[in-house]
Residue, then its C-alpha position, 0 to 999 in steps of 0.5 A: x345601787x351602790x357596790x364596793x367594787x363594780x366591773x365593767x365587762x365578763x370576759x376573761x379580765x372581768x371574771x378573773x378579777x371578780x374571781x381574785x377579789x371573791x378568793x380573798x372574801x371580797x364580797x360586795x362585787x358587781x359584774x355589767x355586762x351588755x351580752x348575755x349569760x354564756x348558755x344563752x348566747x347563740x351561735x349557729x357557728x357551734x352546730x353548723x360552721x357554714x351558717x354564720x350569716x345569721x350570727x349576733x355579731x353580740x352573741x359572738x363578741x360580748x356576754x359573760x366569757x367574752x370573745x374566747x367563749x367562742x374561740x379554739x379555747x387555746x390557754x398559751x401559758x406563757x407570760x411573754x404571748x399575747x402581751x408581756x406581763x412583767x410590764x405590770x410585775x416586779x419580776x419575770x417570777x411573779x409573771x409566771x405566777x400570774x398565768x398559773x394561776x389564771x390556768x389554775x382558774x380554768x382547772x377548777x372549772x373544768x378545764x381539761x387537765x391535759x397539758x400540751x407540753x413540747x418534747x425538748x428533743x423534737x423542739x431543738x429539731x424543728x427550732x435548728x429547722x426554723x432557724x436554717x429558713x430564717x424562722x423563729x420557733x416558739x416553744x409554748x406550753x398550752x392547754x386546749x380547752x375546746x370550742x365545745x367545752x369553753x362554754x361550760x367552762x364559763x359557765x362553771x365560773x359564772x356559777x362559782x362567783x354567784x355561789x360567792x356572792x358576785x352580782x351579775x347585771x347582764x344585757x346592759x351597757x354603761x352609758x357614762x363612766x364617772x368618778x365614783x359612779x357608773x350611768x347607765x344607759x336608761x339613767x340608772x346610776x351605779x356607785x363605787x368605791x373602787x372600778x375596773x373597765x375592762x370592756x373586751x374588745x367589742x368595747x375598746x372603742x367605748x372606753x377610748x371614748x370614756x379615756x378621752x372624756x375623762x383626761x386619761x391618756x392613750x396611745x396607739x398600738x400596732x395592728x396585725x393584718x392577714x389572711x387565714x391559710x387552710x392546708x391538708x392536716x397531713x402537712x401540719x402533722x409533724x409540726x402539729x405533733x410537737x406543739x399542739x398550736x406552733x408559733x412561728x415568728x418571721x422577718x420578711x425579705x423585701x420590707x423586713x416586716x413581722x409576720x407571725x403565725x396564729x391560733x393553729x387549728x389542727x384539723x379544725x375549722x375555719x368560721x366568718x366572723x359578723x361585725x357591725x360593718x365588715x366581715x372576719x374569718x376566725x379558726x375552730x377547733x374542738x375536742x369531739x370533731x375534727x375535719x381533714x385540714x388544718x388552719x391557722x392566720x398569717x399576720x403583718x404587724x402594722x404600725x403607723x406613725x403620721x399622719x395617720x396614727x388610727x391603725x384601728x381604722x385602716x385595719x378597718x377600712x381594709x377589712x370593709x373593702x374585702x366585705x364589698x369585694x366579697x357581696x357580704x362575705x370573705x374572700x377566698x383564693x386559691x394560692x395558685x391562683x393568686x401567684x397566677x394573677x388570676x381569681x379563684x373560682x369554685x371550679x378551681x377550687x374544687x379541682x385542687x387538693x384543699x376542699x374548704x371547710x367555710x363555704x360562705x365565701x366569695x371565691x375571688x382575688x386577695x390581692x385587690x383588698x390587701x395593699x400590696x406590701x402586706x401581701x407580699x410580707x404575707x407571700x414571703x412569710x409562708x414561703x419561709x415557712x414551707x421550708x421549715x413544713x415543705x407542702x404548706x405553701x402549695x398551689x392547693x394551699x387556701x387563702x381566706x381573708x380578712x383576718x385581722x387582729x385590732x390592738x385597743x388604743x392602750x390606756x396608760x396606768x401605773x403597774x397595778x392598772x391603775x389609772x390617773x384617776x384614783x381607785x380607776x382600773x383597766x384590764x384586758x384586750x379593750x383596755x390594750x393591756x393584753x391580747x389573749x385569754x390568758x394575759x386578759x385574765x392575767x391582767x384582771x387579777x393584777x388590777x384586782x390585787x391592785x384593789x386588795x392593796x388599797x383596800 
């Protein structure tokens, strides 16, 4: 088989790659995927959020839409969250070019034409509030799509693309990249006149190895370590009613360290997340059901340096020992027991005025899985917080974990994304260019014009 330009991965980079190329009548284009179509991908998650033992961790991490098809569906559009694009544009203008028409793609497909846009008035309020506990507000216009509505969102697209003469290879893994060629596993070979990998992030540690045999470079990038904080939505209306998923950035006491909030769910539901070898906790929220609480991760950027370099394996090794202290599942502590120094049982936790939305959970003590200095940028963090939204760090307040946010090791292009090797592209979340949907898909279309460019 041979292709004009092939795309490895059909996540948010990858579709709205091969979405740019179609626009502008390119029409010999191949999409591999190792998942399946989003209508066949199951998840127990969609119609019981207790039942996720059962999950493909491939179901929830790969297929055509990517890791965001089963996310809160959360559009930030903004160029400046979830990675900078002016990195790879002439301009802050063309930036914000960039995410409207990434939110333009999601419209056409059904997107909710629903713009969450903050009041100025009540943002100045709540960043003068922010700024007096030593917190940063971060105003953001944002479209909610849904847990229950991306799928068919992605599935419109899937659909679009075909109707424009995309192929799709689905349930297949690329075994070998080459230049000018794909082998797959089973031997077959793919030509190309022109590629774009962009894996996603179940398949980051597939193209750091494909990098590294073929001599382009990579570097490390931070990783973001927390937990997930479960409240009674009542505490997050106010703040919930000005910026449907506040983000609110903070500098910590003792270690100066980041912390950050991330993907607020009001009212919606917190999810454990199957991985090869660990367990994960995530956030839902969807447009036709809503529970009685609110949840959103609190995160410590973590850095490393030398000896160890790898932040991928120690965000790793910290999530596989809360795995084990938790028999195969998170770990989930009531804060008041946590600032007593004692673990949480189910007696305890149902006496408090949280009642959890995931129950399969271990109820046991945070503090022996997360290293103490993240712990105690964690603790810091939400207690800035509960004087910019009083309550949110009460003795009934949840602690799920982990919940940790892995950075791709980030592989060095020119401003198009284009690689030492000529007519090699990278794009997305696997490719560490991007941390989101909207500057995944961002990044797709940028080696995608990349591509027009040369053509």
């Amino acid at each position: 088989m041979n292709f004009q330009v092939v795309i490895v991965g059909a996540g948010p980079a990858g579709l709205a790659a091969a979405y740019e190329l179609s626009k502008r009548n390119v029409r010999d284009i191949l999409v591999i995927d190792q998942g399946k179509a989003a209508s066949k991908r199951q998840c127990p998650m969609s119609k019981n959020y207790n039942n996720c033992a059962r999950c493909d961790p491939c179901s929830i991490m790969c297929g055509i839409g990517g890791a965001g098809t089963y996310s809160s569906g959360l559009l930030n559009l903004n160029p400046y969250i979830g990675g900078d694009l002016t990195e790879f544009t002439s301009d802050e203008r063309e930036a914000w070019e960039l995410v409207n028409t990434v939110d333009q793609m999601f419209l056409e497909n059904g997107a909710p034409n629903i713009l969450f846009k903050p009041d100025r008035e009540r943002v100045e309020e709540l960043e003068r509030k922010a700024s007096s506990a030593d917190v940063r507000f971060i105003p953001i216009d944002q479209r909610l799509i849904g847990t229950d509505n991306a799928c068919a969102v992605i599935e419109r697209i899937h659909s679009r693309l075909e109707g424009w003469g995309v192929k799709f290879l689905l349930e297949t893994k690329v075994a070998e990249v080459k230049e000018g060629e794909l082998l797959l596993e089973g031997g077959e070979k793919v030509g190309f006149e022109y590629c774009i990998l962009a894996p996603g992030r179940s398949g980051m540690k597939w193209l750091e190895g494909q990098m590294s045999r073929l001599g382009i470079q990579t570097q490390y990038l931070p990783v973001d370590i927390g937990v997930r904080v479960e409240v009674p939505a009542s505490i997050m209306e106010p703040v919930c009613s000005i910026e449907h998923d506040p983000k609110f950035h903070i500098r910590t006491s003792t270690f100066d360290d980041f912390v950050r909030t991330f993907c607020v769910n009001h009212k919606g539901f917190v999810v454990m997340e199957v991985y090869d070898d660990h367990v994960g906790v995530n956030g839902y929220s969807f447009t036709n059901k809503a529970s009685d609480n609110t949840n959103f991760a609190l995160l410590v950027r973590v850095g490393l340096t030398e000896p160890l370099e790898d932040t991928t394996a120690y965000g790793r090794s910290i999530a596989t020992q809360i795995t084990i202290l938790g028999g195969g599942r998170p770990l989930l502590q009531r804060l008041g027991d946590l600032r007593r120094g004692r673990r949480s049982y189910w007696s305890r936790i149902e006496r408090g005025a949280v009642k959890p939305t995931l129950m399969s959970v271990t109820p046991g003590d945070v503090s022996i899985g997360i290293p103490y200095r993240l712990l105690t940028d964690i603790l810091e963090g939400l207690e800035k917080l509960d004087r910019v939204i009083p309550g949110i760090a009460g003795d009934s307040t949840l602690f799920y974990a982990p919940e940790i946010k892995y950075s791709a090791k980030k592989v060095l292009t020119n401003k198009s994304l284009e690689t030492r090797i000529p007519n090699l592209f990278v794009a997305g979340d696997g490719a560490g260019v991007s941390r989101g949907i909207v500057t995944a898909a961002a990044t797709g279309i940028v080696a995608a014009r990349g591509i027009l460019k040369k053509m």
